[in-house]
N, C-alpha and C positions, 0 to 999 in steps of 0.2 A: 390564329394559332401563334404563340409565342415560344421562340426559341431560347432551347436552352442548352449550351453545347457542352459535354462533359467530355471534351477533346481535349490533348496538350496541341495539337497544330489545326483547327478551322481557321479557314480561310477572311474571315471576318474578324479576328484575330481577339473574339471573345471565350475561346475555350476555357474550361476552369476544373480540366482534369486532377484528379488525385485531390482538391480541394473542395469536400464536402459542405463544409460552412460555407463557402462563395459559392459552388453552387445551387444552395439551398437558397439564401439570399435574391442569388440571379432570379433563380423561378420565383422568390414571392414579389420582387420586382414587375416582372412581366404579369403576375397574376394581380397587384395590386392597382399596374395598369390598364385591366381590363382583357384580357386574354381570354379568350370563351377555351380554349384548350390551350394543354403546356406541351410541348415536344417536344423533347431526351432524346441526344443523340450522343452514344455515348465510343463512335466508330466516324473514324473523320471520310466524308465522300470527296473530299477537295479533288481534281485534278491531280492526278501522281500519287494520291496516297495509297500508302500498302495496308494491306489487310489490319486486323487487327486479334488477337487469338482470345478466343469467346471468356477466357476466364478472367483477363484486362478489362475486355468489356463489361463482364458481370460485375467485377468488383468498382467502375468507377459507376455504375448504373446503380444498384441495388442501393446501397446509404439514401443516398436523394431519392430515391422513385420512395421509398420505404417511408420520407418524412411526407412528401408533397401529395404522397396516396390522403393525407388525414383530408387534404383540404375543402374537399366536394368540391373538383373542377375535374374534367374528364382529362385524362393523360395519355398522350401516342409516344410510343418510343419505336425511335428511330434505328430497324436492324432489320438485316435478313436472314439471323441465322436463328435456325428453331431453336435451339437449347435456349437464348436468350428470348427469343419469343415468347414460349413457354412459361421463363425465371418470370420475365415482365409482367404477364399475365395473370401468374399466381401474384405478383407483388402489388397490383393495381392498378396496371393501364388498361384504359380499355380501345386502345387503338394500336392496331401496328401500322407502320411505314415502311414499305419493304421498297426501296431505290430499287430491286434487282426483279418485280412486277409480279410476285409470286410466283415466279419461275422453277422454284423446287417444289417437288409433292410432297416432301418433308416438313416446309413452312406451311403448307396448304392443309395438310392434316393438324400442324399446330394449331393455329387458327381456326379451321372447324368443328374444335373439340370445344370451343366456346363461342359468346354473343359477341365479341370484339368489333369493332368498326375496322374495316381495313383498306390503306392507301395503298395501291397501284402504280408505279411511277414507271415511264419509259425510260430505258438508259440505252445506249447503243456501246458494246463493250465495259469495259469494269472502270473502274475510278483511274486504276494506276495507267491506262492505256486512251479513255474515252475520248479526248482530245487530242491524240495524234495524229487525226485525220477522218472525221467524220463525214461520212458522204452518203447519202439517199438519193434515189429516183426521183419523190414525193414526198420530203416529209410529213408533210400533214396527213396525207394516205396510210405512208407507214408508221406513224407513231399512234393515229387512231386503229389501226389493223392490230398492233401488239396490244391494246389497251382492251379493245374488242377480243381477243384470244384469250387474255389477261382472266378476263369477266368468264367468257367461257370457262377456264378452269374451275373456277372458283363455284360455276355453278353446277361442274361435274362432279365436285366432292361433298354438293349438298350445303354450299353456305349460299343467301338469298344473297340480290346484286342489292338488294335493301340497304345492306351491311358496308357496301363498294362504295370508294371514292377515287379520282381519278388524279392522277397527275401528267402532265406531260413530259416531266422534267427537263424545264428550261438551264441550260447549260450540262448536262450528262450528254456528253457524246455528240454536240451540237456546236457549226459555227454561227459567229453573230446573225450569216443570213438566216440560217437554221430557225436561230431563236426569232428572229423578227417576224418568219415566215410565219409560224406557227402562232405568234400572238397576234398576228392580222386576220390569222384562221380560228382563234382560240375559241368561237362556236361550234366550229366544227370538228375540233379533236373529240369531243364526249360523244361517247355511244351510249345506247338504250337509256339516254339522257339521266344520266347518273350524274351525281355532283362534280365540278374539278375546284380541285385545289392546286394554287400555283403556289411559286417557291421564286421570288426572283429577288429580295433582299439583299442587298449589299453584292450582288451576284458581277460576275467580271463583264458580261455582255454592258450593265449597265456604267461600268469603268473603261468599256471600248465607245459607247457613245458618249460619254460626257470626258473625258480626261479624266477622273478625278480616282485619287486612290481607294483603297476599301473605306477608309474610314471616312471621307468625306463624299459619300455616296446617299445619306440620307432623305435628299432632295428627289433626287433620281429614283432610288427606289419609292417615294409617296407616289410621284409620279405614276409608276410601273403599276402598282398595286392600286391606284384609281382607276386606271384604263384595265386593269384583267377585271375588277367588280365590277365596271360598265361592260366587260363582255361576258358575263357572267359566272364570273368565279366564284364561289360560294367558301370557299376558306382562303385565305391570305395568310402564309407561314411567313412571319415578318420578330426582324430585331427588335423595333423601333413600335409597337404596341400602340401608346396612348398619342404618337403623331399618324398614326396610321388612322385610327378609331377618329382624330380630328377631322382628318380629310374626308373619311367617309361622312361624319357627320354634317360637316358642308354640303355636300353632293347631295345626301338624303337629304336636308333640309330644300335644297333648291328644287329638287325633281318633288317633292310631295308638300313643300310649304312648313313652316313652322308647328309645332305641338307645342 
């Protein structure tokens, strides 16, 4: 899954808000890299950031979702609020990613009004607060417990878990021990063994273990995203696309031999 931030401030410091043409570019970038999905996000989740008001959102989403729908590759956009779920879905994604875990029955009736694929992500608290003091019993109990709840909705308003993919959301609401816990467990956060997709690119845990700033984090994150597809991540939402697909394709050659 390749990212494409329609942000003026992510945290990876590749936003390319208000800038149609770059962002259009950026996704054929990632898509030209081999990206099997492109992900729009067009509402920044950083630590600290404040909301965004759905009609900002609309306007820096719609230009680009509206070019990158021609391309035949499947498109998730990244939102929790129905009105833009909705816009999204008439405009051509056929994935939502909702950080906030489908938590409204407002976004839950969006989404089941159509086949959409949709992501689940745990967050503890909201973006502007998540990291002021994150604390669990268990995380890994509690973030598969929401995730599990999660699915249950989803299948009280009649969408199959078919449809479900899971995230744990590594850094939403989590410290470093948080995050490490959870990717030593990261078998065991999936329930009714539905797929997880992880998110840990350029991510600050990985700038808390290695020193290195956002931008010289590329190592780190191959890294991250070798070890989640050895423990079975089945989507990788990554910057860095066709070093990512490298690494993989080392590993796949070693575990199954040459083609």
């Amino acid at each position: 899954m390749g990212i494409v931030n329609l942000t003026p401030d992510s945290f990876s410091g590749d936003g390319l808000a208000g800038d149609v043409d770059r962002a259009i570019e950026r996704a054929r970038q990632q898509f030209e890299a081999g990206s099997d999905i492109l992900d729009l996000g067009a509402e920044s989740s950083r630590p600290g950031a404040t909301p965004t008001p759905e009609k900002e959102e609309l306007r820096r989403l719609l230009p680009v979702l509206k070019e990158i729908s021609t391309w035949g590759i499947p498109i998730s956009v990244d939102t929790y609020k129905p009105v833009v779920m909705r816009a999204a879905l008439a405009g051509g994604a056929t994935m939502i990613n909702d950080i906030t875990g489908m938590r409204s029955p407002e976004a839950l009736r969006a989404v089941a009004e159509t086949d959409c694929a949709i992501c689940v992500m745990h967050m503890q608290g909201s973006p502007g607060s998540m990291q002021q003091a994150p604390n669990y019993d268990d995380v890994v109990f509690q973030v598969r417990e929401f995730l599990s709840l999660a699915v249950d909705r989803c299948r009280q308003i009649g969408i199959d878990e078919s449809r479900v993919v899971l995230d744990p959301g590594f850094g939403f609401g989590k410290t470093l021990d948080h995050n490490l816990a959870l990717f030593r467990a990261l078998t065991a956060v999936s329930c009714y063994e539905l797929p997880l997709l992880v998110g840990l690119s350029r991510k600050s845990m990985l700038g808390m273990i290695t020193g290195r700033p956002v931008e010289r984090r590329q190592a780190a994150s191959l890294a991250a995203n070798l070890v989640a597809a050895q423990k079975g991540a089945k989507i990788l939402r990554v910057h860095d696309v066709a070093a990512t697909k490298d690494v993989l394709a080392v590993w796949k050659a070693i575990e199954e031999g040459a083609k």
